[in-house]
C-alpha positions as CSV (number, residue, x, y, z in Angstrom):
1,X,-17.9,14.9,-0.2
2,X,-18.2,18.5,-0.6
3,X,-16.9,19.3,3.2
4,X,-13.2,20.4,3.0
5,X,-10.9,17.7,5.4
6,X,-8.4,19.1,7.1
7,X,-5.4,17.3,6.2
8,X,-1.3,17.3,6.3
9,X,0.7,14.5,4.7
10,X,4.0,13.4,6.1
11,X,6.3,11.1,6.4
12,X,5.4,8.0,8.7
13,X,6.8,8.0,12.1
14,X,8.4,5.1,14.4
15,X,4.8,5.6,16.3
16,X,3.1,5.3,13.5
17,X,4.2,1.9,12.2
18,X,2.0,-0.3,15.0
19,X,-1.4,1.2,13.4
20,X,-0.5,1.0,9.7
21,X,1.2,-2.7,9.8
22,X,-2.3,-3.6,11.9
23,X,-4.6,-1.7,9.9
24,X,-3.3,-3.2,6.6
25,X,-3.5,-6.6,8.3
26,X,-6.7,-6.8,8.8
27,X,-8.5,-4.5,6.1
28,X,-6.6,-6.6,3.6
29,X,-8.1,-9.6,5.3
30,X,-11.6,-7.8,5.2
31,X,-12.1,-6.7,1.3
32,X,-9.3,-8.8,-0.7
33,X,-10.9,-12.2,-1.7
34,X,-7.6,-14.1,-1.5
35,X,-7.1,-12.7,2.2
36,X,-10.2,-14.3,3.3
37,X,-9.5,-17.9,1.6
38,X,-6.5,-18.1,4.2
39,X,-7.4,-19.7,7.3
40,X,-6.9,-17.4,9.9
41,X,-4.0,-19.3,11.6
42,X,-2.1,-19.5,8.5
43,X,-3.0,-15.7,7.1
44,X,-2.0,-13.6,10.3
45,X,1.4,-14.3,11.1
46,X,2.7,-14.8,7.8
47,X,1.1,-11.6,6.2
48,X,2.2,-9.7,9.7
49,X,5.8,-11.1,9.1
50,X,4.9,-9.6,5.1
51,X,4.3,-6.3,6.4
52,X,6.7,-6.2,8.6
53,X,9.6,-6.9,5.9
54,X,7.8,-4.3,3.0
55,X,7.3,-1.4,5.9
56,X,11.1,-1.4,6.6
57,X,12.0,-1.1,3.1
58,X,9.4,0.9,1.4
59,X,8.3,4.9,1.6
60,X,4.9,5.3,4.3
61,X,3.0,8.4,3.8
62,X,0.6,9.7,6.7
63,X,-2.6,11.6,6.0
64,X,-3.0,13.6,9.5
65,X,-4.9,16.2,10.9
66,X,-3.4,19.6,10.2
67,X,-4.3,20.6,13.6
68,X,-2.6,17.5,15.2
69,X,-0.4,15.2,13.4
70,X,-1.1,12.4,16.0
71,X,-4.7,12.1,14.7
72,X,-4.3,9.8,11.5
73,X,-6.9,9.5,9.1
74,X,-4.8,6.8,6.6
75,X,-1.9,6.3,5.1
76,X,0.1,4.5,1.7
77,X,3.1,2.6,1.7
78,X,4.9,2.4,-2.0
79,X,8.6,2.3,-3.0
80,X,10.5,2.4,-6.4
81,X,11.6,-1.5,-7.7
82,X,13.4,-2.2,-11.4
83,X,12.6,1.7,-11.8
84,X,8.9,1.8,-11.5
85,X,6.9,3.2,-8.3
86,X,5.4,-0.2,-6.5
87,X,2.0,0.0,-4.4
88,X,1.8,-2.3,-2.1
89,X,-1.1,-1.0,0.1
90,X,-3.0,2.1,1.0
91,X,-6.0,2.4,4.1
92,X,-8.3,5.5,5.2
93,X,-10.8,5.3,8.2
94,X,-13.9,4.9,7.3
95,X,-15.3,8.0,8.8
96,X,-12.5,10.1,6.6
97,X,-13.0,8.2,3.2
98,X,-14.8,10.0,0.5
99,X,-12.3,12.9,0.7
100,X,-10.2,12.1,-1.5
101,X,-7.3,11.3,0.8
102,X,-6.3,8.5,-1.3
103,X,-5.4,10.3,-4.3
104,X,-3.7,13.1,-1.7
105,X,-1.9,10.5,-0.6
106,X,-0.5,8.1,-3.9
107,X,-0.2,12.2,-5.3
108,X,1.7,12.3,-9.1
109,X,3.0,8.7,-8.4
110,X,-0.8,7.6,-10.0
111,X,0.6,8.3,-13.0
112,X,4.0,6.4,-12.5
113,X,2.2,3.1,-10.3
114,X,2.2,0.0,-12.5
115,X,2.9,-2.7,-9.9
116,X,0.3,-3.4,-6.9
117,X,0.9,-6.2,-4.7
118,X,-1.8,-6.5,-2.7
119,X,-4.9,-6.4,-5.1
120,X,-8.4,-5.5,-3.7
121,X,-10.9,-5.4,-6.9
122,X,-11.5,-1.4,-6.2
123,X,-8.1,-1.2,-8.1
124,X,-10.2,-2.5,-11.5
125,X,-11.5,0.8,-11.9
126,X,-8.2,1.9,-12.7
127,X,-7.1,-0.7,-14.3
128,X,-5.6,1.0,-17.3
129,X,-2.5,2.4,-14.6
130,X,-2.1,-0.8,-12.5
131,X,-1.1,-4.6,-12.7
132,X,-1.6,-7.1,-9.9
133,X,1.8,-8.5,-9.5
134,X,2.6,-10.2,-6.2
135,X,5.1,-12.1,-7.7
136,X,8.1,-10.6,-6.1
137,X,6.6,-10.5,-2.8
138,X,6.1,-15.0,-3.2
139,X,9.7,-15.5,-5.1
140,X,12.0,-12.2,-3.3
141,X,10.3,-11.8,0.2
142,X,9.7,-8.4,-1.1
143,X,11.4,-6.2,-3.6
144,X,14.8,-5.8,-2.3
145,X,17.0,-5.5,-5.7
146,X,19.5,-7.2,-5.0
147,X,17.4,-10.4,-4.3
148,X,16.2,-10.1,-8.0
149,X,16.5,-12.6,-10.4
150,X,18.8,-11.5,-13.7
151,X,15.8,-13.1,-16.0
152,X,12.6,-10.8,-14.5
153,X,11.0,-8.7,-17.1
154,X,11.9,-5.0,-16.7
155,X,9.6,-3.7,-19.2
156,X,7.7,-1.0,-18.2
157,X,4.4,-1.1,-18.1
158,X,2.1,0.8,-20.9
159,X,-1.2,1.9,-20.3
């Protein structure tokens, strides 16, 4: 779109948390293929409980209104693991996407991501910087280090 957003990019606040975890919850559930071959009662409290766990340990950027920082228009949650930056999820309202807030948001660390967790096939165009690996997330319950095994791979990845 050619219409300038906007936009400020913080850090996520405590307030802030309820919207992303339910956001990611169910837009994950919407577009990833996996998501949607969980039945329901199976999928929601166990990805909930998922989210939960990688939002207390893993860097949440908000994309706001510059005017007021309460009006979100999405947000990314990554964190460094084994010395590479880890995606685990981003989301933008629908009416805001098209601006480019996603690249705002994942900013120089595009160039650094290797790892995505939570795979929606979007990611295929840029396929050449990232690698499905929910791995860590099945055998760790996320990507604490010190819950890593001393046999994982810690090659980085090449383009």
């Amino acid at each position: 779109m050619s219409t300038e957003l906007p936009v400020n990019i913080r850090p996520a606040r405590e307030g802030d948390f309820p919207f992303v975890a339910h956001t990611w919850v169910h837009s994950y559930r919407e577009e990833s293929k996996m998501a949607k071959s969980v039945p329901p009662a199976v999928y929601f409290p166990n990805q909930h409980a998922l989210v939960d766990r990688l939002l207390k340990q893993s860097e949440v950027m908000i994309a706001c209104d510059k005017e007021d920082d309460n009006h979100l228009y999405g947000w990314v949650c990554s964190q460094r693991w084994k010395g590479l930056e880890v995606f685990h999820y981003a989301y933008v309202k629908k009416p805001f996407r098209g601006f480019g807030l996603g690249k705002i948001l994942i900013g120089d660390k595009l160039h650094h991501l290797c790892h995505v967790t939570h795979w929606l096939e979007k990611y295929a165009k840029k396929k050449q910087y990232l690698v499905h690996n929910p791995y860590p997330l099945y055998l760790y319950g996320g990507l604490d280090d010190d819950k890593r095994s001393k046999t994982e791979n810690t090659s980085e990845c090449s383009a």
